[in-house]
C-alpha positions in Angstrom: -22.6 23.9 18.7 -19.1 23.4 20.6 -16.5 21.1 20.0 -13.2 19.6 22.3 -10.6 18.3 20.3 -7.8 16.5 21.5 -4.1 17.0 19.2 -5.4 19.9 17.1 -1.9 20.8 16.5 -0.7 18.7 13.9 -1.8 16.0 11.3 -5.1 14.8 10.9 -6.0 16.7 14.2 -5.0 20.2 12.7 -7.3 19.5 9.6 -10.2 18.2 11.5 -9.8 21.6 14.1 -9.8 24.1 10.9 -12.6 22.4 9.1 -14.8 22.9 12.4 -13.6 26.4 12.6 -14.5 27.2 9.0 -17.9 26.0 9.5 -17.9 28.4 12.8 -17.9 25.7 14.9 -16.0 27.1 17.7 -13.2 24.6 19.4 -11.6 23.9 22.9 -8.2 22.0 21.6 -6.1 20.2 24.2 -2.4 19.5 23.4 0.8 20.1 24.8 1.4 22.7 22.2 -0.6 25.6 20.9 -1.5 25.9 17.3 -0.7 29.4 16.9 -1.2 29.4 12.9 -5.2 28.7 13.8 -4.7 31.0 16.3 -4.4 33.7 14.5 -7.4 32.9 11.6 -9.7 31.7 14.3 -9.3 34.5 17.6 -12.3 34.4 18.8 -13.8 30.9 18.0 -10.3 29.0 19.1 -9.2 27.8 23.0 -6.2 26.3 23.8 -5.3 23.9 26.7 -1.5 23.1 26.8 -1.8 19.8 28.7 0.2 16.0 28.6 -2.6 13.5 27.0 0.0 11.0 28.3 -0.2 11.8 31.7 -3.3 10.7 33.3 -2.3 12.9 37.0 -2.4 15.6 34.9 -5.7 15.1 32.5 -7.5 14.1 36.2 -6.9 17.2 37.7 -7.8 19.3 35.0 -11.2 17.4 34.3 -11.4 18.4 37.9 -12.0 21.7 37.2 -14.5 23.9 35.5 -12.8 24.7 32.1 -14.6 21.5 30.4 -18.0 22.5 32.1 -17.7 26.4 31.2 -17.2 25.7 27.9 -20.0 23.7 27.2 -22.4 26.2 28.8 -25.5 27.0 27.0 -24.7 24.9 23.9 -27.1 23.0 22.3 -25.1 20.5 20.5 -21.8 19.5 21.7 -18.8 17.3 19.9 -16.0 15.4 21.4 -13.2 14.4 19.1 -10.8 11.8 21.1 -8.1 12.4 18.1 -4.5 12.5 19.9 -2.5 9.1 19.7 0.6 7.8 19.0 2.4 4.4 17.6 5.4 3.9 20.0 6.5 2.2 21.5 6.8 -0.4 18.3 8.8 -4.4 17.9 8.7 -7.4 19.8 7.5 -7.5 23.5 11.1 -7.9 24.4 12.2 -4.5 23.2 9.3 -2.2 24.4 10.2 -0.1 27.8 7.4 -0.3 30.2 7.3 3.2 31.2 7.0 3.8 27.1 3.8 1.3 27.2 2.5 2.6 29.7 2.7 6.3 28.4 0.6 4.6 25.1 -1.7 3.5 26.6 -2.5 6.8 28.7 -2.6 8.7 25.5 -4.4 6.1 23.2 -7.3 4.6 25.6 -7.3 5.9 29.2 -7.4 9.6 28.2 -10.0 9.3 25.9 -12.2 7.4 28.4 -11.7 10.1 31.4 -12.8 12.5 28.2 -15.7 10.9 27.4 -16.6 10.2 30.9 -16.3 14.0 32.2 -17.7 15.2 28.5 -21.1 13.1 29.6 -21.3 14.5 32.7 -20.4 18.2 31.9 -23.2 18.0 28.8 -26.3 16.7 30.7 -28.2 19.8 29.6 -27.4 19.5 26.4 -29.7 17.8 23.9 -27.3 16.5 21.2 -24.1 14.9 22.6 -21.5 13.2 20.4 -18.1 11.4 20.9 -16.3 10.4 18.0 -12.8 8.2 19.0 -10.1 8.4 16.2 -9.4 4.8 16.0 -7.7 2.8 13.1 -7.7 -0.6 10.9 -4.6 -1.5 13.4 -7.9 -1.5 16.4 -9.4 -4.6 13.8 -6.3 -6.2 11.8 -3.2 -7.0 13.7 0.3 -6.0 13.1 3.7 -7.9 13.9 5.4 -4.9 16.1 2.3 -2.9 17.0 1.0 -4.5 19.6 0.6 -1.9 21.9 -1.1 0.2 19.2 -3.1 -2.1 18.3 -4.6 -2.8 21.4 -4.9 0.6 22.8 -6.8 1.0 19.3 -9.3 -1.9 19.9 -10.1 -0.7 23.4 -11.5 2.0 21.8 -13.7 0.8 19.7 -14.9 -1.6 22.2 -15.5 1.5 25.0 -17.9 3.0 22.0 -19.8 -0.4 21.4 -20.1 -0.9 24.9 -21.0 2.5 25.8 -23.6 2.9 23.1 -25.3 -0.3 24.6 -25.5 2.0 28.2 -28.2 4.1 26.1 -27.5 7.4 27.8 -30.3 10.0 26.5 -28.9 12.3 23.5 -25.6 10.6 23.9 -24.1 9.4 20.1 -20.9 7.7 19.9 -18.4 5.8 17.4 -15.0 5.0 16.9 -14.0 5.8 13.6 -11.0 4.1 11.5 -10.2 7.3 9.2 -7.9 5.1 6.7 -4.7 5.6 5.9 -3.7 9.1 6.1 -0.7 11.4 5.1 0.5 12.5 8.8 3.9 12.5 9.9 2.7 9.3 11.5 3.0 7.4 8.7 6.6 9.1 8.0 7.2 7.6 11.3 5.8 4.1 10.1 7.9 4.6 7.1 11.1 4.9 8.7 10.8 2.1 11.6 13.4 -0.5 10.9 12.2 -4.0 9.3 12.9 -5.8 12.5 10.6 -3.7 14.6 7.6 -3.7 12.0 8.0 -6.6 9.6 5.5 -4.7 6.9 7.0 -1.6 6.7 7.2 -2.1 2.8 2.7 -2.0 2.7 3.3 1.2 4.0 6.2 2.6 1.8 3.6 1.0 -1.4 1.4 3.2 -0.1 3.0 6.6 -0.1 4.9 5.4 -3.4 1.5 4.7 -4.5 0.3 8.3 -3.7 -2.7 5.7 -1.7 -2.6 8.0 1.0 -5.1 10.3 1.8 -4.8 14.0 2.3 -5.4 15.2 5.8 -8.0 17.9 5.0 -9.8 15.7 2.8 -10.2 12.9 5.3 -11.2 15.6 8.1 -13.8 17.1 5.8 -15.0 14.0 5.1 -14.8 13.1 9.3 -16.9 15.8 10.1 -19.9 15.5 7.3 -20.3 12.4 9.2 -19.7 13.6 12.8 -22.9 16.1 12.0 -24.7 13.4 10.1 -28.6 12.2 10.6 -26.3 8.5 10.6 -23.6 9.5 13.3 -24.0 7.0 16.2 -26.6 4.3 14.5 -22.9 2.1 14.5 -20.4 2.1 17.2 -17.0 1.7 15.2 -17.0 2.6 11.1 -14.7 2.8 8.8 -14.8 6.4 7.0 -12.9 4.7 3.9 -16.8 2.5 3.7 -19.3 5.2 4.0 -20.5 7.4 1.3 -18.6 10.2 0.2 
């Protein structure tokens, strides 16, 4: 078993890459830093791709390649984790920069969907083939301020519904809404100014709270069901819903 991880650096994406690595799944992360910390625990089972998510040129001609194909070489079950994303730009439609949306959207939905795309077609010999897209309540309940977010969100989880419906053989896929997580993203969400995101106070509730969850926590959780027997019978789930 092999697995491709997009953001592995930080957040959510760090605890997901060093749960697969503890369970000896071995990783190819892509990010435009290296995790050197995991590095160093995880030598030999650990590849790094220093790449710009956000810059679709870039992702294109690397899928070009043969690093995506080599590494899934004589595997027999093999794991894509579209995790990387971010919230800006965030406020009204007047105040977002175009060249800021359009970065979004590279990172949030086309990247992902190049991934998925070359993943399929560098995994045909393998027999078990999963992609799991980190997606998020935004991609299902709409925010004032996000609505860049939450439509690069929603794209997902309509790629996976549609995508499941193609029926490709020994292809699984969801998009996954992982809850409400203790990342520097919600510090970000935290300190956005009330005119940009009128519910900024849910959010600061919710740290207050100590509501959020813990990142390795949710990524152990993310992965039970990533290997699961019921990985891929829905095409978007909410981890907060399934059984522990």
């Amino acid at each position: 078993m092999k697995a491709i991880l997009t953001g592995h650096t930080q957040g959510l994406g760090a605890a997901i890459a060093e749960e697969l690595l503890a369970r000896t799944i071995p990783v190819l992360g892509l990010a435009r830093h290296a995790n050197d910390a995991l590095a160093e625990r995880y030598p030999d089972d650990l590849s790094q791709v220093r790449i710009d998510l956000a810059d679709t040129d870039v992702v294109a001609d690397w899928l070009a390649g043969e690093t995506l194909r080599s590494f899934l070489a004589n595997c027999s079950q093999a794991l894509l984790i579209n995790n990387a994303g971010m919230l800006q730009p965030v406020g009204q439609l007047d105040v977002l920069p175009p060249e800021a949306i359009a970065r979004a959207i590279a990172l949030n939905t086309a990247t992902p969907l190049m991934l998925a795309s070359a993943f399929t077609a560098a995994s045909t010999a393998v027999a078990d083939r999963r992609i799991l897209h980190v997606s998020s309540g935004a991609a299902r309940s709409a925010y004032a301020g996000w609505s860049v977010y939450c439509a690069s969100k929603a794209a997902l989880d309509q790629h996976a519904r549609a995508a499941a419906m193609d029926g490709t053989p020994g292809l699984r896929i969801c998009s996954l809404a992982p809850g409400v997580v203790d990342t520097a993203m919600q510090a970000e969400i935290r300190a956005t100014p009330d005119d940009r995101f009128p519910v900024r106070a849910r959010f600061e509730a919710l740290k207050r709270d100590g509501a959020l969850a813990r990142p390795d926590e949710c990524a152990f959780r993310l992965v039970n069901y990533l290997l699961g027997d019921e990985f891929g019978l829905a095409a978007t789930a909410d981890l907060r819903q399934l059984a522990p």
